[in-house]
Structures are given as structure tokens and as C-alpha cells.
C-alpha positions in Angstrom: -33.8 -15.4 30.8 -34.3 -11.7 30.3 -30.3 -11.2 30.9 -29.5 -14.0 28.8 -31.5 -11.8 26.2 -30.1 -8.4 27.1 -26.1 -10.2 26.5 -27.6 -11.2 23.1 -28.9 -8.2 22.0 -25.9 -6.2 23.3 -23.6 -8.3 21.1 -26.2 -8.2 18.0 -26.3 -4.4 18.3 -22.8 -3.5 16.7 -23.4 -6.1 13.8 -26.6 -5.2 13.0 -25.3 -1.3 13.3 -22.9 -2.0 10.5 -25.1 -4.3 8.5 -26.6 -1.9 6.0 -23.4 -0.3 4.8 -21.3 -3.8 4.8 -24.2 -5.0 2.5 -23.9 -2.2 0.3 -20.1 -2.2 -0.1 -20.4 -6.1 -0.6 -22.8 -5.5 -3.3 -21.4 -3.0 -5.1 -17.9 -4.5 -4.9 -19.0 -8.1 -5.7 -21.1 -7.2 -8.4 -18.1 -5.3 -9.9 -15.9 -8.1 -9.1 -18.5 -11.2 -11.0 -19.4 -8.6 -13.7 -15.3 -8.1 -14.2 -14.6 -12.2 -14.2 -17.7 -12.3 -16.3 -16.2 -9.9 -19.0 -12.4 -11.9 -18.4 -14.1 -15.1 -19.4 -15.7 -13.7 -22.9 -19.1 -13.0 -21.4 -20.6 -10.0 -22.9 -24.6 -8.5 -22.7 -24.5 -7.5 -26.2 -23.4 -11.4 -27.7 -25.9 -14.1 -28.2 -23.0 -16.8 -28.4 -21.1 -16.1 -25.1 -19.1 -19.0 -24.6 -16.6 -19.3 -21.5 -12.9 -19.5 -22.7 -9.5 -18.5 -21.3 -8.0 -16.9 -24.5 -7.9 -13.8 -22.8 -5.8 -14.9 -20.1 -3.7 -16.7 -22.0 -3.1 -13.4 -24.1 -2.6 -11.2 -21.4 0.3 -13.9 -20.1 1.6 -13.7 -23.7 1.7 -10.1 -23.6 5.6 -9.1 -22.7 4.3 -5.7 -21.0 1.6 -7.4 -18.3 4.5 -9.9 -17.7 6.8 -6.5 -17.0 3.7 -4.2 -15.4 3.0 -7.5 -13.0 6.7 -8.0 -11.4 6.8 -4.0 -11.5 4.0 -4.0 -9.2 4.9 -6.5 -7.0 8.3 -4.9 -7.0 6.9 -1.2 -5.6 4.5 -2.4 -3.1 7.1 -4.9 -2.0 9.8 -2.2 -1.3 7.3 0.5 -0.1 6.2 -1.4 2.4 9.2 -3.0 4.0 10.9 0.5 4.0 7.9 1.9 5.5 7.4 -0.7 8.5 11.6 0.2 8.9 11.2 3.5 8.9 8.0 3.9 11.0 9.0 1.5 13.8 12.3 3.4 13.7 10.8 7.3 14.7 7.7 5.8 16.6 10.5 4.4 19.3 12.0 8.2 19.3 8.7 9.8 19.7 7.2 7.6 22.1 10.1 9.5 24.9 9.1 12.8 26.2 11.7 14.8 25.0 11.1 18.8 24.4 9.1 19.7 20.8 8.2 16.0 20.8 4.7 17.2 20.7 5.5 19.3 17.2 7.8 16.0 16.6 4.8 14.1 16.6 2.5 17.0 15.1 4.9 17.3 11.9 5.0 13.3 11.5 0.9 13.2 10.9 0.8 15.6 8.6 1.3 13.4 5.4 -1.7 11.8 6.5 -4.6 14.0 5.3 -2.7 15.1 2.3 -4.4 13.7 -0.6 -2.1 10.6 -2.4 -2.5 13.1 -5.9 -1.2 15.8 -4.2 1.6 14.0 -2.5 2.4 12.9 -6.2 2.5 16.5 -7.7 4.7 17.9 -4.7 7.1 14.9 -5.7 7.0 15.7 -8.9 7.4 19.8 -8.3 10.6 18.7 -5.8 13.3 15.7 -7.6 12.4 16.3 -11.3 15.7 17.4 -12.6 13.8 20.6 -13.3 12.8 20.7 -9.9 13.1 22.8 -6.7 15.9 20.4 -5.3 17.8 20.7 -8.0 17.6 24.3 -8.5 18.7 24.9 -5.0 21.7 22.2 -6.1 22.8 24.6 -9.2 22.3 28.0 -6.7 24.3 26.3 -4.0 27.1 25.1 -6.6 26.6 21.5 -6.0 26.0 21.0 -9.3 26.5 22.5 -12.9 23.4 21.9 -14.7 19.8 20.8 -13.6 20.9 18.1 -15.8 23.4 16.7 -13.4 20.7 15.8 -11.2 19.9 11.7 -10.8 16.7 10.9 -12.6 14.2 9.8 -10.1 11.4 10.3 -11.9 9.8 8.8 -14.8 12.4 6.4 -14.2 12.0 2.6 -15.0 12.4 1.6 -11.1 9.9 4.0 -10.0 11.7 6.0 -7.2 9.6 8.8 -7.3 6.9 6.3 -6.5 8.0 4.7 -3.6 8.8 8.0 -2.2 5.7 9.1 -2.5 4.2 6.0 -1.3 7.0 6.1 1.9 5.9 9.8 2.1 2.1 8.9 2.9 2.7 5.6 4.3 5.1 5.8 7.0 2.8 8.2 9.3 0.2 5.8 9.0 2.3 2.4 10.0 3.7 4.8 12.6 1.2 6.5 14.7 -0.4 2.3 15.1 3.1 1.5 16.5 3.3 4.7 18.7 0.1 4.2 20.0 0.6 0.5 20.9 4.0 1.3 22.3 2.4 4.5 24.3 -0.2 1.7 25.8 2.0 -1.0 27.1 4.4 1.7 28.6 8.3 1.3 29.5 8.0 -1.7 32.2 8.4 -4.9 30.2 11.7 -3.2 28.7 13.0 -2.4 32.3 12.1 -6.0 33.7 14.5 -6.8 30.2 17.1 -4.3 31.3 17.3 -5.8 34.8 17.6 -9.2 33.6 20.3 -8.3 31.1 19.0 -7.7 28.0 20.8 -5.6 25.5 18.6 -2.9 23.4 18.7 -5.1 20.4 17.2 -8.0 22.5 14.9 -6.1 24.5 13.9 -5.0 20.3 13.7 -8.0 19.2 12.1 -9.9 22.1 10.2 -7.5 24.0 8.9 -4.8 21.7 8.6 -6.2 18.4 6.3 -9.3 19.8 3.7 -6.6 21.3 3.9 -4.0 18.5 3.9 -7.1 15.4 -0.2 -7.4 15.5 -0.6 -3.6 14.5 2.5 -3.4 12.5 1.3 -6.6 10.7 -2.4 -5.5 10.2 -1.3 -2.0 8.8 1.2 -3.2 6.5 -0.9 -5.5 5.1 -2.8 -2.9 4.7 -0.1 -0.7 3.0 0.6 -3.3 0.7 -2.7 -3.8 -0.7 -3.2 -0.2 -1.6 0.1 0.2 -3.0 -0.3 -3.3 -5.4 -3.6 -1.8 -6.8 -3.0 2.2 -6.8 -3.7 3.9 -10.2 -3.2 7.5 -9.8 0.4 8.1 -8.3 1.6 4.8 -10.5 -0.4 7.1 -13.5 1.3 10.7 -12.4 5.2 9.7 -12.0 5.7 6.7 -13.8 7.2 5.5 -17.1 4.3 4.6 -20.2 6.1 1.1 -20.3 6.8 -0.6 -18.1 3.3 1.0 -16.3 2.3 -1.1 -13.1 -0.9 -3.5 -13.8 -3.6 -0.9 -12.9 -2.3 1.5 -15.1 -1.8 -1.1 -17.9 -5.2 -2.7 -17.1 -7.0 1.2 -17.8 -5.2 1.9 -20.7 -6.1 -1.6 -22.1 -9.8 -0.9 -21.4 -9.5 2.3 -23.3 -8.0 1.1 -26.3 -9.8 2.5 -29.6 -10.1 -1.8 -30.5 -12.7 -2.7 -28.1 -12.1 -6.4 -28.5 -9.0 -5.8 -26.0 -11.4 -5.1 -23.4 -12.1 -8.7 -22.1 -8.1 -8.7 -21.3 -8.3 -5.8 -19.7 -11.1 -7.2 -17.7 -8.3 -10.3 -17.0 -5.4 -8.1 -16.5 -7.9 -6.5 -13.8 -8.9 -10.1 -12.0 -5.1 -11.2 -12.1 -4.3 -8.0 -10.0 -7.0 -8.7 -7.3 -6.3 -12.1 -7.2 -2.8 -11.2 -7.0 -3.2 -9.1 -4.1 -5.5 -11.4 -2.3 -2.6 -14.0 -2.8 0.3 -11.9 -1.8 -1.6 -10.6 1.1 -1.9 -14.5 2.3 1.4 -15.5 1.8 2.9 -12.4 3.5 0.7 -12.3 6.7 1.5 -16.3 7.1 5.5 -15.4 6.4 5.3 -12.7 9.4 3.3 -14.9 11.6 5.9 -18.0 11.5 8.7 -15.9 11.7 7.7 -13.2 14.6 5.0 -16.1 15.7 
């Protein structure tokens, strides 16, 4: 009996170790999150006739720039994730060999990671603005006439300057998860593939990608949630219109007519639910396709 209780209360312990802090983010985020619904359905403290309506929503649909900020959005996270699961899979399998300076190798590859995201944005913009240090260094060297030759990559309508900066901070991340799950199941299930036959693109696709998918899915997923609902990179290199929905949602709230603020509140719940949504579908797509 007394074991039976020890087992219990050593798998009780972590849980009720983490309790207080879970119950305060919960709180705090899913008050914000019925307070925000609240003020999306025409709830408001200061109104004596708060009726529940979806005129809001159906405004915000209306609306021709949260059509454009939405698909914008999706459109960013999209490509900065899938470019950075590519590119971090890609230098995890060179680092992962022992190979001399792979320790500065990997040394150089983290250090995106403390760097904060509003910092990363203001070196972009300092580097491929056509005013910039890379296109300077394009005039000096001849490659170029006038800073004006240089491509526009920021402030542009696609929002290059934005995925770089999300690839920039992302791809260390995805990549140190896959180097460290690749450093932990070592070389031997690609050798007993190399002795049976297998090619380096099968022992890839059949050997490494099944054991490294679970962290690659999980941090991706994780990627593309932060990118879909970032504000201040978005905010820093992007165009006024189209902005991506955060952006559009915080200027909306701080419109001078404060009757806009109950679509901001829906422009808001669209992009969570959106995320949650996204997130869903994309974790079931990678599952039934890498099973």
C-alpha cells in the first residue's frame, strides 16, 4: 500500500509542481480570450442594451483589407515555415558529422536564437533596404549603378524582408531539435540501410525523416503559430496595406471612431481561431503523409 502511494505521489509531483503557473497563464489568457469574443459579439461594460449580434464579423468579412491581411498572413507563416523545416533539416545533417570547426559550425548556427525578433527586424532592415549596407557594398564593388538598382525587398507587398527575418530566427530553432534527435539515435540505422542497399535519398526518406518528423513536427507547428500571430516584425518591415491581421487588428483597435473596436475585437478572434484551425489541419496533413 505504502508503494502504491509513493508511485502516486511521484507522478502527482510534476503536475502539481506546474499547477500554479498553468493556472495563472490559463486565466489570464482565457479571460483575455472571453473578454475579446465578448467585445466581437457587441458586448460592452459601459451599454445597458448589449445584445449578441454578428454584424461585426460580417463587416470585418466585408472589409477588402482583412480579406487581403488574412491570406497575407497565412501566406508568410506558410512559406516561413516550410523553408525553415528545409533549410534546418538540411544543415542539422551537415553538422551532426564531426568535421573540423564543426563546433564554431554549430556555435555560429545558435546564435540567431537569443537575438531579440525586433532586433533581428532592424538588422534586416539596416542590410537589403536599397539604402542599405548590401547595396552599398553592390555600388562600391561595381555590381550596380545606383542604390536604386537594388531589388526591393522591403516594404514590399510579398513581404520578403519578413520571411527573412522569420527564416533568420527560425531555422536555428527547428534545427538544433533535429540535431539533437539525430545526435541521439546515432549513425547505425543508416548503416543497417547502406548494407541493405538503400540509396541516400531512401535512407532520407525512410530512415531519418521517420525518427526526426515528431520534433520537426512539434517545432514547426510551433514556428507557424508564432509567425501567423506576430505583430512587431509584420509592424517594422511591412507595407501599411496589405498589413498581416495582427497588425490590421491593432490599428483597427486604435482608430479615433471607437465604434470599430468591436471588429477589431473580431478581426482578433478570427486570427486565433485561424491559427488554432491551421495548426489542426497541418499537424493531421504531416501525420498521414509521414504517418
Amino acid at each position: 500500500m505504502r508503494l502504491r502511494y509513493l508511485q502516486y505521489r511521484e507522478r502527482l509531483r510534476v503536475p502539481l509542481m506546474l499547477a500554479p503557473a498553468v493556472f495563472v497563464l490559463t486565466a489570464l489568457f482565457g479571460f483575455g480570450m472571453f473578454l475579446g469574443a465578448a467585445r466581437s459579439f457587441g458586448w460592452s461594460p459601459y451599454r445597458d442594451d448589449n445584445l449578441v449580434t454578428f454584424e461585426h464579423y460580417r463587416a470585418i468579412f466585408e472589409n477588402r483589407r482583412f480579406v487581403s491581411s488574412l491570406v497575407l498572413t497565412f501566406q508568410i507563416a506558410l512559406i516561413s515555415t516550410i523553408l525553415s523545416m528545409i533549410i534546418a533539416v538540411a544543415i542539422a545533417l551537415v553538422l551532426r558529422h564531426r568535421f573540423r570547426g564543426q563546433r564554431f559550425a554549430t556555435f555560429v548556427f545558435q546564435v540567431p536564437l537569443p537575438v531579440p525578433h525586433l532586433v533581428a527586424a532592424s538588422g534586416v532592415l539596416l542590410l537589403v533596404t536599397q539604402s542599405g549596407v548590401i547595396s552599398r557594398l553592390m555600388v562600391a564593388m561595381g555590381v550596380t549603378q545606383t542604390p536604386a538598382d537594388f531589388p526591393v525587398l522591403t516594404f514590399d507587398a510579398w513581404g520578403i524582408s519578413i520571411i527573412l527575418t522569420y527564416l533568420w530566427k527560425e531555422v536555428p530553432f527547428i534545427g538544433l531539435v533535429v540535431l539533437a534527435i539525430l545526435k541521439g539515435i546515432g549513425p547505425q540505422f543508416e548503416e543497417l540501410a547502406m548494407s541493405l542497399g538503400a540509396s541516400r535519398w531512401q535512407r532520407f526518406r525512410y530512415v531519418i525523416l521517420p525518427l526526426i518528423m515528431p520534433g520537426l513536427l512539434s517545432s514547426s507547428i510551433i514556428v507557424f503559430a508564432f509567425v501567423f500571430s506576430s505583430y512587431e516584425i509584420p509592424l517594422l518591415l511591412g507595407v501599411p496595406d496589405p498589413a498581416v491581421l495582427s497588425v490590421f487588428s491593432f490599428r483597427l483597435f486604435n482608430d479615433p471612431d471607437i465604434t470599430l473596436r468591436p471588429q477589431a475585437m473580431a478581426a482578433s478572434m478570427v486570427l486565433a481561431i485561424s491559427a488554432l484551425l491551421f495548426l489542426l489541419l497541418y499537424r493531421r496533413l504531416a501525420r498521414k503523409t509521414f504517418g
